[in-house]
N, C-alpha and C positions, 0 to 999 in steps of 0.2 A: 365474388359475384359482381359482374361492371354493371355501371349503370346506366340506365336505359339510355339515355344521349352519348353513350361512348362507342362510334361506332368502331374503334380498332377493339375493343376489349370484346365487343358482340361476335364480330368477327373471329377474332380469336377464339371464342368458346365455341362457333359454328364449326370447325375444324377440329375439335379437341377429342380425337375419337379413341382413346384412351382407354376408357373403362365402360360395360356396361349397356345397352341397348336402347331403343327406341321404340314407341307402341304406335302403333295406328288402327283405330277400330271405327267400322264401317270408313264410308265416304272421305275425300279426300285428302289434302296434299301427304304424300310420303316425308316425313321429319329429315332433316341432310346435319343432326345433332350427332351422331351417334355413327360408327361402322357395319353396326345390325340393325332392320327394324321389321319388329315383329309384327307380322299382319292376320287381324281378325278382321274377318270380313260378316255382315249380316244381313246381307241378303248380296242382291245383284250390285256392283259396285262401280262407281267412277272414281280413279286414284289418279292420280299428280305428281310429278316430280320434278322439280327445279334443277336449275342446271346449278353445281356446286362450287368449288374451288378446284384447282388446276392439279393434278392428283387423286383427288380426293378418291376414296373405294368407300362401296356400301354393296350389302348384301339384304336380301329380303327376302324375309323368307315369311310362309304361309304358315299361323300357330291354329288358326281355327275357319274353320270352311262353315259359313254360314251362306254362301252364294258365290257366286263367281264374280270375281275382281279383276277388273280390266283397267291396266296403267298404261296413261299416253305419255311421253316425252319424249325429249330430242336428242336422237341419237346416230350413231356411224357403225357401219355403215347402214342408213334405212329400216332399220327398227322403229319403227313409232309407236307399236305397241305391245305388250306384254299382259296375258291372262293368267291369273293363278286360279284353280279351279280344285286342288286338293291340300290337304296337310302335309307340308313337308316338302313343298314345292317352294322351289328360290330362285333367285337371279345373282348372280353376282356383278358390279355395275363399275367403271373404273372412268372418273371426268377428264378428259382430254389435256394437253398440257397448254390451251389459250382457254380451256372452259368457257368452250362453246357449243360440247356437246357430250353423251353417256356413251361409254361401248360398252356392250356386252362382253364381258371377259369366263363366264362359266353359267351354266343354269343344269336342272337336271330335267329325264325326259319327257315331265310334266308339262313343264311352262310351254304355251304358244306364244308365237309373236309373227308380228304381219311387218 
């Protein structure tokens, strides 16, 4: 476990996507801990997503539809946003190699995006 002022060891575990998932239930930011992160939503929702490390892959997927979840970030080409609106709906997300921004690499023919 590093400690809190250790910002290489923080980092390092920000990246460590190894084992295991991520939960996000209702309102905001998407966790960038983990390669999966499961989304409950409970009602109409605002979600978040930080731009990550240079490689980095996550996927998101929809485990409970309590409303429709709507995620803005920055992304390539011109995605800025992403709806999840049923169970079993995903994105898969892949951070550019300056992480500067997310591409869309797969989703299924649930998700919308603007």
């Amino acid at each position: 476990m590093p400690l809190l002022g250790d910002k290489k060891a923080a980092d390092a575990l920000a990246v460590d996507q190894s084992a295991g998932f991520s939960v996000r239930s209702g309102a905001g930011a998407i966790p960038l801990t983990h390669a999966v992160c499961k989304l409950t939503t409970t009602g109409a929702e605002a979600l978040t997503l930080a731009l990550g490390v240079a490689g980095q892959k996550l996927r998101i997927v929809m485990v409970v539809n309590g409303g429709v979840g709507t995620l803005t970030f920055t992304a390539v080409p011109a995605v800025t946003e992403l709806t999840f609106g049923a169970v079993g709906e995903f994105v898969d997300l892949e951070m550019n190699a300056v992480a500067t921004s997310w591409a869309v690499t797969a989703t299924n023919a649930g998700i919308t995006y603007t």
